[in-house]
C-alpha positions as CSV (number, residue, x, y, z in Angstrom):
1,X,95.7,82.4,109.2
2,X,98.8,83.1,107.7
3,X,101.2,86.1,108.7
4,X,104.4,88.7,107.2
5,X,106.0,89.8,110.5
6,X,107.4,93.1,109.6
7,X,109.6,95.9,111.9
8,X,110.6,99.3,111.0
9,X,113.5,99.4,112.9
10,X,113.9,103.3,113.0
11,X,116.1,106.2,114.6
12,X,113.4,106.5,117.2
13,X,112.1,103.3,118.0
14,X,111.0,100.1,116.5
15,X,107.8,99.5,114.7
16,X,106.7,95.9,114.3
17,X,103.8,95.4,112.1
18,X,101.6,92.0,111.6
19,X,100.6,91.7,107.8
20,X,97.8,89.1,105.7
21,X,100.2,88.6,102.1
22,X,97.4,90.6,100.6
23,X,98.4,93.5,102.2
24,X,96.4,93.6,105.4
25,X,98.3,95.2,108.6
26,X,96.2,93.5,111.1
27,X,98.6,94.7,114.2
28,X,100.9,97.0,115.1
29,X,103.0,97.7,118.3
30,X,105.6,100.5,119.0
31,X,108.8,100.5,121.1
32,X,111.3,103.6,121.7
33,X,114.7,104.0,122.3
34,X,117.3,106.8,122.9
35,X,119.9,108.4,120.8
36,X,123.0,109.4,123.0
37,X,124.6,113.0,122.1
38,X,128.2,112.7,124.1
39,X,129.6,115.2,122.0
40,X,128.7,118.4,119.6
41,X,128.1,116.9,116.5
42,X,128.0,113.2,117.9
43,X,124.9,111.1,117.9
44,X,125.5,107.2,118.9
45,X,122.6,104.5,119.3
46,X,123.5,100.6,121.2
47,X,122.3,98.2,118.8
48,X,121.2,95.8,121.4
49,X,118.5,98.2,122.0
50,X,116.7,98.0,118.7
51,X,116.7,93.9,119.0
52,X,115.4,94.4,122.4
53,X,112.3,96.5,121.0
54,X,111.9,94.4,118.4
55,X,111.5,91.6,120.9
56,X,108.7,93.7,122.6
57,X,107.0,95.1,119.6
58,X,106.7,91.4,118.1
59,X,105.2,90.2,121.1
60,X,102.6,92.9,121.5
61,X,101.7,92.1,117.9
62,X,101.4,88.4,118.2
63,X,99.5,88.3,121.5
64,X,97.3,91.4,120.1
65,X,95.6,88.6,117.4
66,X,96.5,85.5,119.4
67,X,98.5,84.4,117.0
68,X,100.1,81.4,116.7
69,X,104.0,81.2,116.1
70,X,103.5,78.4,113.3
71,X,101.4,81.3,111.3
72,X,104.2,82.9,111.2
73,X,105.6,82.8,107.6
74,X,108.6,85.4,107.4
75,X,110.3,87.8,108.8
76,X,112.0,91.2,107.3
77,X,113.0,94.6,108.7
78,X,112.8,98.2,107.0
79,X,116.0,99.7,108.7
80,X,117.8,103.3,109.1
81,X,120.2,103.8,107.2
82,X,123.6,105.7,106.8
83,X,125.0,104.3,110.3
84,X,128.1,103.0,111.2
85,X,128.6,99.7,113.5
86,X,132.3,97.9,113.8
87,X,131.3,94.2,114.5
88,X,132.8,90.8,115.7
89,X,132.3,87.8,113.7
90,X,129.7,86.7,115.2
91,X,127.8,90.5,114.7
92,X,128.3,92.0,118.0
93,X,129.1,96.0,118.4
94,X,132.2,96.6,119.8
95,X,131.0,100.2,120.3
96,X,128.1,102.1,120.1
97,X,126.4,102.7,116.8
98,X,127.6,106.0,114.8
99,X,124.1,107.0,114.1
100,X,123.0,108.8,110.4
101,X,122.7,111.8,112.5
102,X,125.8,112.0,113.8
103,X,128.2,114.6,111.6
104,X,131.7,113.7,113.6
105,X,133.9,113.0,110.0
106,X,133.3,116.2,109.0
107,X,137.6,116.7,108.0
108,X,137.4,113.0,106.9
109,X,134.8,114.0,104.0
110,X,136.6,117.2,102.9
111,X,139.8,114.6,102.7
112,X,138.2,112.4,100.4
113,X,137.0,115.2,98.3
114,X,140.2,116.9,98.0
115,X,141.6,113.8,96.7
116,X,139.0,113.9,93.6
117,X,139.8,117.5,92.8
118,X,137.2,119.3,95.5
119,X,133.7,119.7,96.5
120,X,132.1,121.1,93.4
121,X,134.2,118.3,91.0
122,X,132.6,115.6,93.3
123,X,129.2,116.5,93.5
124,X,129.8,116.8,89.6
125,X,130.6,113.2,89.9
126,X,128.3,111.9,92.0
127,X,125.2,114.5,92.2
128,X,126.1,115.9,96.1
129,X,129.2,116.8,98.4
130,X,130.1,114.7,100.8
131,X,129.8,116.0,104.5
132,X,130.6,114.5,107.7
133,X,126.9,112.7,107.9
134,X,128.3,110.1,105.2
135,X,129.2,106.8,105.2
136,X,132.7,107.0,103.8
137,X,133.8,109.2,105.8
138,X,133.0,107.4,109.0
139,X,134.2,104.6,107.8
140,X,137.4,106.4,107.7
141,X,136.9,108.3,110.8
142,X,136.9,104.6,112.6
143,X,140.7,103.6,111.2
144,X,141.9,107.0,112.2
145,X,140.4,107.5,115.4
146,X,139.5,104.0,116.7
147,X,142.3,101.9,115.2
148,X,142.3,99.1,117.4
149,X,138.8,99.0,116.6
150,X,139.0,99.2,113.1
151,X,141.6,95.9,113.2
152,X,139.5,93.7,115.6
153,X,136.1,94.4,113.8
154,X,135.5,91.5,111.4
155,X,133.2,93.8,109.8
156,X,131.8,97.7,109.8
157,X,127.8,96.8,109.0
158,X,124.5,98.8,109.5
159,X,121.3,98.5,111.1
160,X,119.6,96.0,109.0
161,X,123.0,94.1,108.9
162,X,123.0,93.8,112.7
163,X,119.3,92.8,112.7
164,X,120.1,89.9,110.3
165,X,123.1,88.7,111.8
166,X,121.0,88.9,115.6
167,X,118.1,87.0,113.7
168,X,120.0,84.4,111.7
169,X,123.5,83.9,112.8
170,X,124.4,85.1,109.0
171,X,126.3,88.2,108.7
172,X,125.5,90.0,105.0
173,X,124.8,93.5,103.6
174,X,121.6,94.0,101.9
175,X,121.9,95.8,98.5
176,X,120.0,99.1,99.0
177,X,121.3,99.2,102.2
178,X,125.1,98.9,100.8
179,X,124.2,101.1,97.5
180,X,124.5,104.4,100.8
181,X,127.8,103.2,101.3
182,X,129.1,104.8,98.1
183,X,131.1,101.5,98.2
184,X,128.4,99.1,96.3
185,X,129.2,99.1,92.5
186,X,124.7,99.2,91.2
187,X,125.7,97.7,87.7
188,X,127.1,94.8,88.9
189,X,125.7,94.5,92.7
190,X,129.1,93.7,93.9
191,X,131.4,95.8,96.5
192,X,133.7,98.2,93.9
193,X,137.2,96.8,95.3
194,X,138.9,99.6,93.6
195,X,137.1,102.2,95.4
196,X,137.9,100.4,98.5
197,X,141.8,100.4,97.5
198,X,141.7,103.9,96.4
199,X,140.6,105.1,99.8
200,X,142.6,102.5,102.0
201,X,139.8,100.6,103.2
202,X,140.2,96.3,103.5
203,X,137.4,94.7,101.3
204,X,137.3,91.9,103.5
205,X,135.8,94.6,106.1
206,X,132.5,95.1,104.2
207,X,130.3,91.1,104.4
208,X,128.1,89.2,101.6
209,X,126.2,91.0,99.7
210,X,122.5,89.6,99.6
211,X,119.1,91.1,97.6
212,X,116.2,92.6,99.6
213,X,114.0,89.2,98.6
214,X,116.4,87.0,99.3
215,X,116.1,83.9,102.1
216,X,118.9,85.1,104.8
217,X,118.2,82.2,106.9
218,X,115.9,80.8,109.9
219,X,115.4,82.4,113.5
220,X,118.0,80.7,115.5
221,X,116.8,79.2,118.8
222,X,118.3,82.1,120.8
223,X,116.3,84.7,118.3
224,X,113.4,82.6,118.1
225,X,112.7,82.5,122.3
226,X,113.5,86.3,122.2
227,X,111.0,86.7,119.7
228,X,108.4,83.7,120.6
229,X,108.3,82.8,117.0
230,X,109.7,79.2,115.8
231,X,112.8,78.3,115.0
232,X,113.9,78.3,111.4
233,X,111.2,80.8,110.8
234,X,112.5,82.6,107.6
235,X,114.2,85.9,107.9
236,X,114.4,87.7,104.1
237,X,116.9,90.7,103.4
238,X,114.6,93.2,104.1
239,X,115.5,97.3,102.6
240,X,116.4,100.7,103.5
241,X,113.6,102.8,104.6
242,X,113.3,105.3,101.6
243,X,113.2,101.8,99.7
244,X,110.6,100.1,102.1
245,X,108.7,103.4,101.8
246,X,108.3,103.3,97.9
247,X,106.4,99.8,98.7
248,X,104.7,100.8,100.9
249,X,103.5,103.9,99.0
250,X,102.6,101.1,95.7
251,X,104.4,103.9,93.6
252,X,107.0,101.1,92.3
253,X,106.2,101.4,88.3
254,X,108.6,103.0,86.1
255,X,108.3,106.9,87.0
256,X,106.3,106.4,89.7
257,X,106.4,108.9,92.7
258,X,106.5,109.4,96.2
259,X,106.6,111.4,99.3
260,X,107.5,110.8,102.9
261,X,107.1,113.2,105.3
262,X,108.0,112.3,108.8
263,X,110.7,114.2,110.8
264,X,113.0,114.6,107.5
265,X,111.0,114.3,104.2
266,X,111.9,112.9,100.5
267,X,110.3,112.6,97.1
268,X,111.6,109.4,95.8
269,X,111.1,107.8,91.8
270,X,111.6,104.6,90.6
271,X,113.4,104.1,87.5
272,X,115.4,101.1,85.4
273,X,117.2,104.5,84.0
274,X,121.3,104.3,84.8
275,X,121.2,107.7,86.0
276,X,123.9,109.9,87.7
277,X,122.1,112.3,90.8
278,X,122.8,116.0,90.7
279,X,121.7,118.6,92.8
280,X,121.9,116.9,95.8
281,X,119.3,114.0,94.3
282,X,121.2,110.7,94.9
283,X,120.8,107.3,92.8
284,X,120.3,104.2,95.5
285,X,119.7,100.6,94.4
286,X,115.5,100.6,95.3
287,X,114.2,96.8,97.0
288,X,113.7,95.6,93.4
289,X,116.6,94.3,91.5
290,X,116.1,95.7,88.2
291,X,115.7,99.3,89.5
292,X,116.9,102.2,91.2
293,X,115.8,104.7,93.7
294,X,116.1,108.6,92.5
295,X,116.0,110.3,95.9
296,X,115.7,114.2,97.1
297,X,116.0,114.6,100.9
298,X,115.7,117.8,103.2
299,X,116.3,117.1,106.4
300,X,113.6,118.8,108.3
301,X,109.9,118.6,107.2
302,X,107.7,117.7,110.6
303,X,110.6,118.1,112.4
304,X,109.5,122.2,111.8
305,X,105.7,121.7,112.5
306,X,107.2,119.9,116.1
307,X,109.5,122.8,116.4
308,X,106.8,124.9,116.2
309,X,104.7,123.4,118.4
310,X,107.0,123.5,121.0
311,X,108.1,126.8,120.8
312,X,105.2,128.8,119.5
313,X,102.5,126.8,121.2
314,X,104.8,125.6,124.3
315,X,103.4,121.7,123.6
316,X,105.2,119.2,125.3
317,X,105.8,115.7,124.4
318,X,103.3,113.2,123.6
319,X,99.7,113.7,123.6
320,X,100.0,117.4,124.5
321,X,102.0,117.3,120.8
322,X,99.4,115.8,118.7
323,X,96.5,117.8,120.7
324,X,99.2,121.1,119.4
325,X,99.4,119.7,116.1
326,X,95.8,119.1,115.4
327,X,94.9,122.5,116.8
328,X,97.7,124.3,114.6
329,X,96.1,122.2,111.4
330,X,93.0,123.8,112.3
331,X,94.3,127.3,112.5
332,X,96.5,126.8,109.5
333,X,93.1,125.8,107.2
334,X,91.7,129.2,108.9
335,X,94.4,131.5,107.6
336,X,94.7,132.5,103.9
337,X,97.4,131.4,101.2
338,X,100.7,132.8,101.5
339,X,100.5,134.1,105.0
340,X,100.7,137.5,104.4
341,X,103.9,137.3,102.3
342,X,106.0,135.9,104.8
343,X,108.8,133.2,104.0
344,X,110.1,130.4,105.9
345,X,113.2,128.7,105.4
346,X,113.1,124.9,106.2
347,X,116.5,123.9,106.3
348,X,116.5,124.0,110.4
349,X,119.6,121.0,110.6
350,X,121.7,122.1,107.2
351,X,120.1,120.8,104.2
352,X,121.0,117.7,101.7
353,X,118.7,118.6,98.7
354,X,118.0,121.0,96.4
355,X,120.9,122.4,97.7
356,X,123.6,120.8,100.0
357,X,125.1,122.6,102.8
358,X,125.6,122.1,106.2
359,X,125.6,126.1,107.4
360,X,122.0,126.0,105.8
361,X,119.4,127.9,108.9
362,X,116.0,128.3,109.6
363,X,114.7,132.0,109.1
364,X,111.4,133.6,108.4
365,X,111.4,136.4,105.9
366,X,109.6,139.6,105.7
367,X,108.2,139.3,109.4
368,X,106.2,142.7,110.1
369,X,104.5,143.7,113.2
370,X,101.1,143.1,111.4
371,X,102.1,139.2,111.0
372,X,100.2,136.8,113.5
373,X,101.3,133.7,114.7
374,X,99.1,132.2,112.8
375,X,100.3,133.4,109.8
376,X,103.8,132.0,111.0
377,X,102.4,128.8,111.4
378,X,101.3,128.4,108.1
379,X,104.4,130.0,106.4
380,X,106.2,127.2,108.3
381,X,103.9,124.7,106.3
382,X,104.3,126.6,103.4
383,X,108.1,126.7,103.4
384,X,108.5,122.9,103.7
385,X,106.6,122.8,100.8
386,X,108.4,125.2,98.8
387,X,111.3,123.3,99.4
388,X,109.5,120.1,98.2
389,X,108.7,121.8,94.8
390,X,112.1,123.1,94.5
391,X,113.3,119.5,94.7
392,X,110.6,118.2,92.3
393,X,111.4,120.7,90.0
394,X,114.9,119.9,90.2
395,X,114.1,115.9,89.4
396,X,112.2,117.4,86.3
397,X,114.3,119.5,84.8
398,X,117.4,117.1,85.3
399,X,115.5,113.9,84.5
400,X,112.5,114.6,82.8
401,X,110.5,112.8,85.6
402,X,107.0,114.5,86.9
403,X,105.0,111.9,88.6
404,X,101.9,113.2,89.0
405,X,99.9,111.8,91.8
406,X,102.6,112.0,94.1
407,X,101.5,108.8,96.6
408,X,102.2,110.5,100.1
409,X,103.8,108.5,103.3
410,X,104.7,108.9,106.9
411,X,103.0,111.1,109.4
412,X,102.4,114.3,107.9
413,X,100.2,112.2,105.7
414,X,97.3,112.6,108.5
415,X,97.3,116.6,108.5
416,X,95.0,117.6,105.1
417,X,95.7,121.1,105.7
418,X,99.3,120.5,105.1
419,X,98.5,118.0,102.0
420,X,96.5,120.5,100.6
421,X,99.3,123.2,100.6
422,X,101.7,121.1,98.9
423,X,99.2,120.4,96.3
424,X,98.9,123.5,95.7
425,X,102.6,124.6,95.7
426,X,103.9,122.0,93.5
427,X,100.7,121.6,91.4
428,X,100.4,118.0,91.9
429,X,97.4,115.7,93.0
430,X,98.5,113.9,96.5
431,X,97.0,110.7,97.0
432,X,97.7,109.3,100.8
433,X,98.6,105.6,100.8
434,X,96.6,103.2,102.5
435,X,98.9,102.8,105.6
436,X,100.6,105.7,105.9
437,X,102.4,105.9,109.0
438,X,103.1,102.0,108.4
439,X,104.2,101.7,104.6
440,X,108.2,100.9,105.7
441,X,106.6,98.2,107.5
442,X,104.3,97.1,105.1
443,X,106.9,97.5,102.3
444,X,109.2,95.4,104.4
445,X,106.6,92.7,104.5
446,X,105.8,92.4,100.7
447,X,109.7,92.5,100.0
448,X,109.3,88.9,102.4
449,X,106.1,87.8,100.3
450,X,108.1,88.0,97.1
451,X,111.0,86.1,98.5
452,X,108.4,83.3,99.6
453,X,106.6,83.8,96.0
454,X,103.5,85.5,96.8
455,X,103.8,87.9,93.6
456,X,106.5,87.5,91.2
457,X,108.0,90.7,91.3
458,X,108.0,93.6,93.9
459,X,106.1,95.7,91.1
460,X,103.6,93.2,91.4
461,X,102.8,94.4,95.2
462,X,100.9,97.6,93.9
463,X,97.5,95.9,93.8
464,X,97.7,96.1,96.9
465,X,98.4,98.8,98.6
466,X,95.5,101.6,97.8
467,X,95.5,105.2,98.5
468,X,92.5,106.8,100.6
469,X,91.8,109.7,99.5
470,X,93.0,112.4,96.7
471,X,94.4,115.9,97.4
472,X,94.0,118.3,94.1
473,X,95.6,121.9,93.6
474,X,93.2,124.7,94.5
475,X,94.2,127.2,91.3
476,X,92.6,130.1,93.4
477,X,96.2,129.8,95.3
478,X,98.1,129.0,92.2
479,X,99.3,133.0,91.5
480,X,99.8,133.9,95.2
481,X,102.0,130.6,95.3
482,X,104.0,131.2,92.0
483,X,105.2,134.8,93.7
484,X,106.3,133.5,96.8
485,X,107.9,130.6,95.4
486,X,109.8,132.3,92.7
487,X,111.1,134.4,95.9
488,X,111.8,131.6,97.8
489,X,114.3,130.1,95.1
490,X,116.8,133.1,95.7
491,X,117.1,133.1,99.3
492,X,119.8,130.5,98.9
493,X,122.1,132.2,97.1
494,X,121.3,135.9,98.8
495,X,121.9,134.7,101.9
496,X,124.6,131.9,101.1
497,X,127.4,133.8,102.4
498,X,126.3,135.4,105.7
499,X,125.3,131.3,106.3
500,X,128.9,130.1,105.9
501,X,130.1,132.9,108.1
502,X,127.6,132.9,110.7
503,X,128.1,128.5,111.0
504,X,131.3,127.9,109.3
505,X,132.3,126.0,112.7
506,X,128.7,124.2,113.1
């Protein structure tokens, strides 16, 4: 039998998933890793830690069908993005990772935006302000802070860039990857050497750039005995995760929808529109060529059913947290819409989108002494959904797109409870992809089965990645919804200012 050898190589841990090229995830093996915190607002990874899970995670999955390495046909990765890694020329780190989460070049982003006439002229420009999470600025914070660095790094790469250059010897940056940069020009797939002039940055710093199905090279032997696979085994470009995602969802026609909700959450819609993002919705260059990625992110969708879980049901890591979650699902289906008129706010880490702000808090509204914890519970699920219909609202006034099934990803894609309240919040039909918790994976894979020339194009990969089951809007819930979203929609700019004051130095 033949096989797509796939890894999610995440923020958490890596993911490696064995895939038939019709779409088939046959195995699937995890591996974590830490994320090091060694100052307020720092958060570093070691790179050599996501090739070592990777080696684990592909062994588990080869010895869990007894396969053979010669079935092997390709190999891809679905990678984090947004992270900074100064390399030799031969793609080692010559320091720790500077991970997505990490918020250090903070004064570096308020630099660059001064310099293009301020914060609200540059998200006019390009749809959000930068803060200190962005690419950019990192890049930046690295010459000033780590200049002997900066000058001995032959390049400053990502995740996917090191896991190429590990795998293959080759050291390249993968269009969708590069296109979060804010240095990858999307009309001409080329780095923007101007931009790179403008902000003193060498171009000779940023590598090759390569499409998601293209053939980056074979498994050298050293890569190949780390992963027991062949040498020469083909290793293809590979995408972003919100990219892999939209695979993996099958939502990858014109228009087409999705949403991912794991620990941060995103709808994302595919479009051969040249479109400028607004709002805090960004435009990224998606896995296929001829199209790009419309993208709304908050950052912190199960990441608030966890916090609750913790601190409202005191579950601790592990199986104790999925036994919480469950049992919070089931309480959740047991108490009625709109939770007694209490509000939650979502935005427990800042926020990116529908509104961008770092000073952005958590807070439930209207709390009474007659409020249960139950009720809390389910205003927390309620509130990530409001957010999510802010953000599709904001993609369909600004852009004219409604996609409507929504395909869903990631984990919350298991809890119906919660599916079920976004469908009724936004008013769209949910259908849950076929492999939710593994759709980065399985996108990754079909990127590798066009590069070999299993379907022509990566819209061809739909038929093959079906949905399970379809959530539809209770309208009993529709009027109790509309009130308390209508509400929702001006807490941000009631509250706005006592945010800034209370975090103006978070």
């Amino acid at each position: 039998m033949d096989y797509l050898l796939a890894h999610d190589v995440g923020t958490s841990g890596d993911k490696a998933a064995l895939i038939t090229p019709d779409g088939q995830i046959l195995a699937t093996a995890y591996e974590p890793y830490p994320i090091h915190f060694p100052r307020q607002n720092w958060a570093e990874q070691d790179p050599p830690d996501w090739w070592r899970a990777a080696a684990v995670t592909t062994n588990r999955v080869l010895a869990a069908v007894n396969a053979d390495p010669k079935e092997i046909l390709s190999l891809s990765f679905s990678t984090q993005m947004v992270n900074a890694i100064p390399v030799d020329a031969q793609g080692e780190p010559l320091q720790p990772c500077i991970s997505w989460l990490d918020g250090r070049a903070w004064e570096q982003a308020q630099q660059i935006m001064r310099r293009l006439g301020g914060p609200k002229v540059f998200a006019a420009l390009v749809g959000v302000a930068l803060t200190g999470k962005d690419l950019l600025p990192k890049y930046l914070w690295i010459k000033r802070h780590l200049p002997e660095v900066y000058t001995r790094a032959a390049a400053i790469v990502d995740c996917s860039s090191f896991m190429l250059a590990r795998a293959t010897g080759r050291l390249v940056y993968e269009w969708s990857t590069a296109s979060v940069t804010g240095l990858f020009n999307m009309k001409t797939k080329a780095w923007d050497n101007g931009l790179m002039r403008f902000f003193g940055l060498e171009r000779s710093k940023f590598p090759e750039l390569v499409p998601s199905h293209e053939r980056v090279g074979g498994l050298t032997p050293l890569a190949a005995a780390d992963f027991g696979l062949l040498e020469g085994t083909p290793v293809f470009g590979g995408a972003g995760d919100a990219m892999t995602a939209a695979i993996g969802s099958g939502a990858v026609a014109e228009g087409g929808g999705h949403v991912c909700l794991g620990t941060s959450g995103f709808v994302g819609v595919i479009t051969a529109r040249r479109i400028v993002g607004k709002r805090g919705i960004v435009t990224l260059q998606s896995a296929d060529p001829g199209k790009l990625l419309l993208i709304s992110e908050t950052e912190t969708a199960g990441a608030c059913l966890k916090w609750a879980a913790r601190e409202l049901y005191s579950a601790d890591g592990g199986r104790g947290m999925a036994e919480t979650l469950a049992r919070m699902d089931q309480e959740v289906a047991e108490t009625p819409p709109g939770s007694g008129g209490l509000i939650f706010t979502p935005w427990m880490y800042g926020e990116r989108s529908p509104i961008a702000d770092e000073s952005l808090r958590a807070a439930f509204l209207n709390l009474g002494s007659n409020h249960t914890r139950q009720q809390m519970t389910r205003s927390i699920y309620e509130g990530v959904a409001y957010n999510l219909r802010w953000m599709l609202d904001s993609i369909s006034e600004l852009y004219g797109f409604q996609p409507n099934p929504l395909r869903v990803v990631g984990g919350g894609a298991k809890g119906l409870p919660w599916l079920q309240i976004i469908a009724d919040v936004t008013g769209r039909s949910l259908e849950v992809a076929g492999h939710p918790q593994e759709a980065t994976a399985l996108g990754a894979g079909l990127i590798a089965a066009v590069g070999l020339g299993i379907y022509p194009t990566i819209e061809a990969t739909a038929r093959v990645v079906p949905f399970t089951c379809c959530v539809t809007p209770n309208p009993e819930s529709r009027a109790t919804y509309e009130q308390l979203y209508t509400a929702f929609r001006q807490l941000y700019p009631a509250l706005r200012g006592i945010y800034h004051q209370l975090n103006k130095d978070k």
